[in-house]
C-alpha positions as CSV (number, residue, x, y, z in Angstrom):
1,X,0.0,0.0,0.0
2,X,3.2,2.5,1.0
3,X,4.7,1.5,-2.2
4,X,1.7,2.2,-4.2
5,X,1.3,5.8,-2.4
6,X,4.6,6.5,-2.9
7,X,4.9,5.6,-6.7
8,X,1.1,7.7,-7.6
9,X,3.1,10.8,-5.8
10,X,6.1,10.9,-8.0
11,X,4.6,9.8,-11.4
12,X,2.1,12.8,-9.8
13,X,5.4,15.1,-9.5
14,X,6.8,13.9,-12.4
15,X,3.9,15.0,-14.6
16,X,3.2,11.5,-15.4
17,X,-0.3,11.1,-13.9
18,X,-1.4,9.2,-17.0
19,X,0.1,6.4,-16.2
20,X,-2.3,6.0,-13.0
21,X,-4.9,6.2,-15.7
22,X,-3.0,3.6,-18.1
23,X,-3.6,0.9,-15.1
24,X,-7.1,2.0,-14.4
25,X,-7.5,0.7,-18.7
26,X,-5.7,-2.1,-18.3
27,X,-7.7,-3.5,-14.8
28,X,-10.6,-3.1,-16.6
29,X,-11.3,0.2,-13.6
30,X,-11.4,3.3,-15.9
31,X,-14.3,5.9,-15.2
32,X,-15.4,8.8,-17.3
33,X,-12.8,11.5,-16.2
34,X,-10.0,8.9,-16.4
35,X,-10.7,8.7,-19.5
36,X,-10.9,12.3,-20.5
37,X,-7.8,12.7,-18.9
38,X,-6.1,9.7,-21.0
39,X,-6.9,11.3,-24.3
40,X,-5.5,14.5,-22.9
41,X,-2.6,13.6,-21.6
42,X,-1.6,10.4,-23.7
43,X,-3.6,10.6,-27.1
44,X,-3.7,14.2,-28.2
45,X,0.3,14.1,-27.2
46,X,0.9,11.5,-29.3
47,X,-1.6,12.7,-32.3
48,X,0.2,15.5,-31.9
49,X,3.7,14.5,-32.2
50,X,2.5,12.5,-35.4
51,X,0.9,15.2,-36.9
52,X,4.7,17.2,-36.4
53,X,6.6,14.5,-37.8
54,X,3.9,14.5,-41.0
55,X,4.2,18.1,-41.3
56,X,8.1,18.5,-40.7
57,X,8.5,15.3,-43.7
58,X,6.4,17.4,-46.1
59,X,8.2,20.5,-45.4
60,X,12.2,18.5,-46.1
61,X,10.2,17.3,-49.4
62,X,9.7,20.3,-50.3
63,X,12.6,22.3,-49.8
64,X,14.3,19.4,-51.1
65,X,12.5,19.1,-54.1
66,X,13.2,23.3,-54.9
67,X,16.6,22.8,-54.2
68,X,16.8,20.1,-56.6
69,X,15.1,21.6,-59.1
70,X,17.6,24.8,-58.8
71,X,20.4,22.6,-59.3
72,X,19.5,21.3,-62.2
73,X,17.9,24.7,-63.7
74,X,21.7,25.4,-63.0
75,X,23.1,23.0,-64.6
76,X,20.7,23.4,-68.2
77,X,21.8,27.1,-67.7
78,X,25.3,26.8,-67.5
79,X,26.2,23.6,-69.4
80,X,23.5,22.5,-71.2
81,X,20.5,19.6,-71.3
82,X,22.9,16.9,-70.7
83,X,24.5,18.2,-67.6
84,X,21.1,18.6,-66.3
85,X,19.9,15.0,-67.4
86,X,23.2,14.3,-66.1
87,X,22.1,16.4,-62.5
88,X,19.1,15.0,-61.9
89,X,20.1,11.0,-62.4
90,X,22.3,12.0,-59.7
91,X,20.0,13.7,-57.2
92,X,17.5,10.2,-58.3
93,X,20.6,8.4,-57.7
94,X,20.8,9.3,-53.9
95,X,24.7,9.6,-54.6
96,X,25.8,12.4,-51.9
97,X,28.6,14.5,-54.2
98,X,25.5,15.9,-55.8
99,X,21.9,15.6,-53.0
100,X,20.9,19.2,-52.4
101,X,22.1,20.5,-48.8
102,X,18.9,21.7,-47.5
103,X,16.7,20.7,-44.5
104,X,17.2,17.1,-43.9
105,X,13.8,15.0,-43.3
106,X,12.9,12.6,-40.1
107,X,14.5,9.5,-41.6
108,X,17.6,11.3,-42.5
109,X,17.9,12.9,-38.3
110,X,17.4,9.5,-37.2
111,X,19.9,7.7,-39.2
112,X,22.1,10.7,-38.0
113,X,20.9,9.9,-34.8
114,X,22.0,6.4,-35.0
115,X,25.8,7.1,-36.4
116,X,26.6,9.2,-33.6
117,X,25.6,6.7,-31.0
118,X,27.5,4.3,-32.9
119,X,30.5,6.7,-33.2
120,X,30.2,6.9,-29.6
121,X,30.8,3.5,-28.9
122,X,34.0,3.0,-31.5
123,X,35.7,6.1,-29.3
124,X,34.7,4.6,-26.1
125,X,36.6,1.4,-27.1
126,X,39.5,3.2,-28.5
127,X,39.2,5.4,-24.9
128,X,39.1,1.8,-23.3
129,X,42.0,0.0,-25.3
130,X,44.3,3.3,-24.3
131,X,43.7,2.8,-20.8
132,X,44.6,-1.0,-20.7
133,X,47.9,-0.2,-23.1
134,X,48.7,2.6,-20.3
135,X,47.9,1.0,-17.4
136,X,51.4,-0.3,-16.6
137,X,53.2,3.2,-18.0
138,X,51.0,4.9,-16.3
139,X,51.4,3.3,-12.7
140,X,55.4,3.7,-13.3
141,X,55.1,7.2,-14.1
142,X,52.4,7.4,-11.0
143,X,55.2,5.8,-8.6
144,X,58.1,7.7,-10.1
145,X,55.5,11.4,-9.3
146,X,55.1,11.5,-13.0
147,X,51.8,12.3,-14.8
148,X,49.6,9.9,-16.1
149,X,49.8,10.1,-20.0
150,X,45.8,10.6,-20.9
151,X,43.6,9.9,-23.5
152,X,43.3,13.3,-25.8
153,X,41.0,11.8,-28.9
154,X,37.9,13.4,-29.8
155,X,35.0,13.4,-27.5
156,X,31.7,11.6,-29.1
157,X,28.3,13.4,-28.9
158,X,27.2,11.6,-25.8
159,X,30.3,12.8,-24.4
160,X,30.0,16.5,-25.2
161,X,26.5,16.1,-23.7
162,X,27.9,15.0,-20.5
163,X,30.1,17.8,-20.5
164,X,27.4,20.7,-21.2
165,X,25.2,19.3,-18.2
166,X,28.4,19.0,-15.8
167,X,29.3,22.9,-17.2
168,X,25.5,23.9,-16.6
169,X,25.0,22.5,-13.7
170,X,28.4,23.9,-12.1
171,X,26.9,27.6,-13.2
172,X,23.2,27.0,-12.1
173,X,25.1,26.2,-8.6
174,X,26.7,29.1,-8.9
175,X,23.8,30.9,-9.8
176,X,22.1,29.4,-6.7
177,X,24.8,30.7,-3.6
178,X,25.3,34.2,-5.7
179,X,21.3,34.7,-6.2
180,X,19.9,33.6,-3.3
181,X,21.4,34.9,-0.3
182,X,22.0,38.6,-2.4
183,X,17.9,38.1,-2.9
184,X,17.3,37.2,0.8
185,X,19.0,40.4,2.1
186,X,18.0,42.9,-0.4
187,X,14.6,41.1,0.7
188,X,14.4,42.3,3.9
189,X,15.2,45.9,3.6
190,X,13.3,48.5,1.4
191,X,16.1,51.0,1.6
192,X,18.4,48.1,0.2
193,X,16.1,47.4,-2.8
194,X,16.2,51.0,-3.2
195,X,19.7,51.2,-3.6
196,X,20.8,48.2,-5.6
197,X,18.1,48.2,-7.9
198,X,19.6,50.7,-10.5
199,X,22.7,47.6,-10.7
200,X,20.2,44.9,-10.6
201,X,18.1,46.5,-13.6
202,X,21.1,47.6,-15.7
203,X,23.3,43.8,-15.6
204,X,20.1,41.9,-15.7
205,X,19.7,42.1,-19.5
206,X,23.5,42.0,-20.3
207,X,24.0,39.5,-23.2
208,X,25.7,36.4,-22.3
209,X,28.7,37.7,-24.8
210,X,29.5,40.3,-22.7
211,X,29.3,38.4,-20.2
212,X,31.7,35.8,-21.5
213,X,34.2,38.5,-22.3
214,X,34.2,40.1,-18.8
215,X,34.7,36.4,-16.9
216,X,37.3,36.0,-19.7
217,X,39.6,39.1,-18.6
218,X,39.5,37.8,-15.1
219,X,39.9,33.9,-15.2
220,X,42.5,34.1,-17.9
221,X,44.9,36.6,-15.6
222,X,44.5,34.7,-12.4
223,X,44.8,31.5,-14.3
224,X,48.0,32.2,-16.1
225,X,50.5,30.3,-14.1
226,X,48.0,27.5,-13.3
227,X,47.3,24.1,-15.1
228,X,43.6,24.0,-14.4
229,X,40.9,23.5,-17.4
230,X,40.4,27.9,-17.9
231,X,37.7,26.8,-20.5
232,X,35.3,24.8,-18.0
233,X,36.0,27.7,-15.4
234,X,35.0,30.7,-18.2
235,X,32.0,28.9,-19.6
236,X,30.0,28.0,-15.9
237,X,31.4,31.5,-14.7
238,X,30.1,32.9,-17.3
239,X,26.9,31.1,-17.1
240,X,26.1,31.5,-13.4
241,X,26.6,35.2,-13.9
242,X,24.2,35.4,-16.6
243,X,20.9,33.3,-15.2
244,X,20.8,34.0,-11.9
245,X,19.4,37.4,-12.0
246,X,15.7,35.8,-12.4
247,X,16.9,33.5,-8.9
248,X,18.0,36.9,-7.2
249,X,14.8,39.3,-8.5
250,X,12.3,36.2,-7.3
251,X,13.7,35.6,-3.9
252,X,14.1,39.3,-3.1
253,X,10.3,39.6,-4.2
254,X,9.4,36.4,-2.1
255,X,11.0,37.6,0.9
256,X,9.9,41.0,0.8
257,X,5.8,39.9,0.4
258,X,5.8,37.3,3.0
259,X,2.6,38.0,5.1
260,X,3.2,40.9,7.5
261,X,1.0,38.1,9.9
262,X,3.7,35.8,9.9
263,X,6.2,38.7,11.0
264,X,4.1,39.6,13.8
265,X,4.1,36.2,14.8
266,X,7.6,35.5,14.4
267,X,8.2,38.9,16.8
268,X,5.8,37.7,19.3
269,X,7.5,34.1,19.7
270,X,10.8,36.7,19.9
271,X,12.9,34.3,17.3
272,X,16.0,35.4,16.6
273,X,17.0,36.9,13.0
274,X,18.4,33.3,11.3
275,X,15.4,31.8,12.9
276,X,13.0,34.4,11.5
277,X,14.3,34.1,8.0
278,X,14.7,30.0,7.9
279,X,11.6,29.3,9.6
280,X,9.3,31.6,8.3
281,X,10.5,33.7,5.6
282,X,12.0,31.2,3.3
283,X,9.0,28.7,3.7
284,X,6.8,31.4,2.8
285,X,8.8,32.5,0.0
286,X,10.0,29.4,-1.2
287,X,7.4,29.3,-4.1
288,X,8.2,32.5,-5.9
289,X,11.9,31.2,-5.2
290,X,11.8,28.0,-7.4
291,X,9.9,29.9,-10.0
292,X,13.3,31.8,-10.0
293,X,15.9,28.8,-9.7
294,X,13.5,26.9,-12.8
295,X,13.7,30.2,-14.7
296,X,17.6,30.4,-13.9
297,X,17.8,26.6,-14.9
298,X,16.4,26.8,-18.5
299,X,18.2,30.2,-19.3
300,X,21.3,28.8,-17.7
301,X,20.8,25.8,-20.7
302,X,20.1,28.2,-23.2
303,X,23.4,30.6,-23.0
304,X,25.4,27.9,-22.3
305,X,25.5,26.7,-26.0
306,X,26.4,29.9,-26.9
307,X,29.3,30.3,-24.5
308,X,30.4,26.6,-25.5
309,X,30.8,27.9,-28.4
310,X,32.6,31.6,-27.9
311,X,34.7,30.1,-25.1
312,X,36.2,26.8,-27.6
313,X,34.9,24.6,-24.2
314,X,33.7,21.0,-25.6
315,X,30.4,20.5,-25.3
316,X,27.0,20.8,-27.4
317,X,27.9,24.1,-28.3
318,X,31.0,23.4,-30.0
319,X,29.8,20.5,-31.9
320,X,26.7,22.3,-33.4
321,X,29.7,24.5,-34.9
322,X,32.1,22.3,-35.9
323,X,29.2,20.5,-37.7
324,X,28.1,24.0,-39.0
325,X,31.4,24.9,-40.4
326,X,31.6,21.2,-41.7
327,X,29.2,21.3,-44.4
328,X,29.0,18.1,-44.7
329,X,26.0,16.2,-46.1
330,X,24.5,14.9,-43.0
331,X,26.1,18.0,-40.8
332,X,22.4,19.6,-40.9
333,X,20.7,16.4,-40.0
334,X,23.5,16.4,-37.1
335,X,22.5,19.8,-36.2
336,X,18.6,19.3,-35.8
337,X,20.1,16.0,-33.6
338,X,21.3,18.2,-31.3
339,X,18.5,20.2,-31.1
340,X,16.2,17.9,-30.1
341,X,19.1,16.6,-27.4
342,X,19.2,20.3,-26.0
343,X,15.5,20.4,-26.1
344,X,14.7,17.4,-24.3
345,X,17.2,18.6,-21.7
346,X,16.1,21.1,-21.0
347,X,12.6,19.6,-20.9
348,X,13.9,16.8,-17.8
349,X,16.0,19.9,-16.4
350,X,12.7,21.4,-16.0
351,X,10.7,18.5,-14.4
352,X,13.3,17.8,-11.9
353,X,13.1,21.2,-11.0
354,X,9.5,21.1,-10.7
355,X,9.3,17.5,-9.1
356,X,11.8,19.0,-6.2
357,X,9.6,22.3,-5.7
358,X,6.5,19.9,-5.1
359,X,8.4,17.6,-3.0
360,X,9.9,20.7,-0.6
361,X,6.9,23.8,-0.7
362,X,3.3,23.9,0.3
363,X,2.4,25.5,-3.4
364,X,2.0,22.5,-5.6
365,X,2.1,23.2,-9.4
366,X,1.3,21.3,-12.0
367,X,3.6,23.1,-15.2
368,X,3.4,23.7,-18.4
C-alpha cells in the first residue's frame, strides 16, 4: 500500500499522472474523467507528435525538391541539357557529391541519430584500449611522481552532452549561492532594494557575450601560471553570472511579500534573525523562489550553448559548430540531432526542478 502511495506521488510530480490512468485501462477500472484525462494527456500528445513529424517530412520534401530543381535549372543554364539529365540522375541516384544540402527529413535525423551513437561506442573502445595499453606506463610514471599520459582523442556526442550538463549545472550552482542569499538580504530591507536596484536593472539584461568577455579578462589573468581547465572555469562562470538574475529578482520579491502576519508572529515568539528568516520567511517564500531557480535553470541551458561555443569549451555548443562549419552532407541532419538533445534537456532539467519544488513547498504546481 506505501509503495503504491509513494509511486502515484512521484509519477504525480513527475507530470506523469497518466500512467495512474493507463492501469485504471488495463484492470478493466477506468471511469469517465479517467478517460478524458487519458486522451488528454496520452492521445492528443501523441496525435500530436504525429501530426509534427507529418508536417516537418512534407516541409524536407519540399525544400528538397526546390533545391533540386535549382540545381538542375543550373546546370541546363550553365552547361547544357545533358549536364542537367546528367544532374538530376544524380540527385534520383541518392549519390551524396550531388543531393541538395537543404533541411534534412525525419528519416535522414534518425539515421544521424544512429551514427553518432555508434560513433560513440567506437571512441569509447579506442578510450578503453588506451587505458589497458597505459595501465602499466601509467602506474610507473604514478610511482616515479610523474603524470599519467591521458587519452586526448575526440569526444563523441554523448560525451559532449555529458560535458554541457556538468558545465551547466556547475553555473546553475553558482547561480544558486550568488542569487539567493544577495535576494534574501536585499529582501528584507526597502532601503536596500532601493539602492541596488539601478545595478540589478542595468546587468540583468546584459548578453551572455559580454558576459563571457568580462569572466574572460579575469579567469584568464588569475589562471596564467595554473594548469587548471580555464575553458570549463570561463564557460560555468560565465553562465552563473548570466541566469541568476531571475533566482535573485524572485527571492528578493518572495522575501519582501511574505505576510506581515507571519512577522508579527515571528516577533511575538521573539525568534532570533536566522530563525525568523529559515523558519518563516523562506518557507513562505520558497514558491516565488523556485519559479526563480527553474527560470535560472532553463536560461542557464540556453546561454550555455552559446558560450560553449565563444569560449572553444567542448560541449553541445561546440559541436553544433564544428558540424556547422563542416558542411558536410548529413552535418544539418547532425545539427537538428542536437537540437532535439538540447531540447529534451532542458525539458527533464525542468521537471526535476518542478518535481523538487513539489516535493519541498506547500504550493504544488502542475507546469506547463
Amino acid at each position: 500500500m506505501k509503495q503504491s502511495i509513494t509511486l502515484d506521488k512521484i509519477t504525480k510530480f513527475m507530470g506523469f499522472e497518466f500512467l495512474g490512468t493507463l492501469k485504471s485501462i488495463f484492470t478493466g477500472k477506468i471511469e469517465k474523467e479517467d478517460f478524458k484525462n487519458f486522451l488528454r494527456k496520452v492521445v492528443v500528445p501523441l496525435a500530436s507528435i504525429f501530426l509534427f513529424i507529418g508536417l516537418w517530412h512534407m516541409g524536407a520534401k519540399a525544400l528538397f525538391n526546390t533545391e533540386a530543381e535549382y540545381k538542375i535549372e543550373k546546370a541546363l543554364t550553365e552547361q547544357g541539357q545533358e549536364a542537367a539529365d546528367a544532374m538530376r540522375a544524380c540527385i534520383a541516384s541518392g549519390a551524396i557529391k550531388c543531393q541538395p544540402n537543404t533541411l534534412p527529413s525525419p528519416a535522414q535525423v534518425w539515421a544521424s541519430f544512429q551514427t553518432l551513437l555508434d560513433d560513440h561506442f567506437v571512441i569509447r573502445a579506442d578510450k578503453e584500449t588506451f587505458i589497458e595499453k597505459t595501465a602499466a606506463l601509467n602506474a610507473k610514471r604514478l610511482a616515479e611522481g610523474k603524470d599519467a599520459i591521458t587519452y586526448t582523442g575526440r569526444p563523441s556526442f554523448v560525451d559532449q552532452i555529458f560535458t554541457s550538463i556538468k558545465t551547466v549545472f556547475a553555473g546553475f550552482l553558482l547561480a544558486l549561492i550568488i542569487a539567493v542569499p544577495i535576494g534574501i538580504v536585499i529582501g528584507l530591507s526597502k532601503t536596500l532594494r532601493s539602492s541596488v536596484n539601478w545595478l540589478i536593472q542595468i546587468l540583468k539584461p546584459v548578453s551572455p557575450v559580454v558576459w563571457l568577455l568580462l569572466v574572460f579578462m579575469i579567469v584568464k589573468t588569475l589562471t596564467k601560471n595554473s594548469e587548471s581547465d580555464s575553458a570549463f572555469i570561463i564557460s560555468f562562470i560565465s553562465v552563473g553570472l548570466c541566469s541568476m538574475w531571475a533566482t535573485l529578482v524572485n527571492t528578493a520579491m518572495g522575501v519582501s511579500s511574505v505576510d506581515k502576519d507571519y512577522i508579527n508572529v515571528a516577533k511575538v515568539l521573539k525568534l532570533g534573525t536566522f530563525q525568523k528568516v529559515f523558519k518563516v520567511i523562506l518557507p513562505s517564500a520558497l514558491p516565488l523562489i523556485f519559479t526563480g531557480l527553474r527560470i535560472t535553470l532553463s536560461v542557464s541551458w540556453m546561454v550555455l550553448i552559446a558560450i560553449e561555443l565563444l569560449a572553444q569549451s567542448p560541449g553541445l555548443g561546440s559541436f553544433v559548430w564544428e558540424e556547422f562549419q563542416n558542411g558536410a552532407i548529413d552535418s544539418n541532419s547532425k545539427i537538428i540531432v542536437a537540437m532535439f538533445v538540447i531540447g529534451g534537456i532542458g525539458f527533464l532539467l525542468d521537471r526535476i526542478m518542478l518535481t523538487v519544488q513539489n516535493m519541498i513547498s506547500f504550493n504544488k504546481n502542475d507546469g506547463i
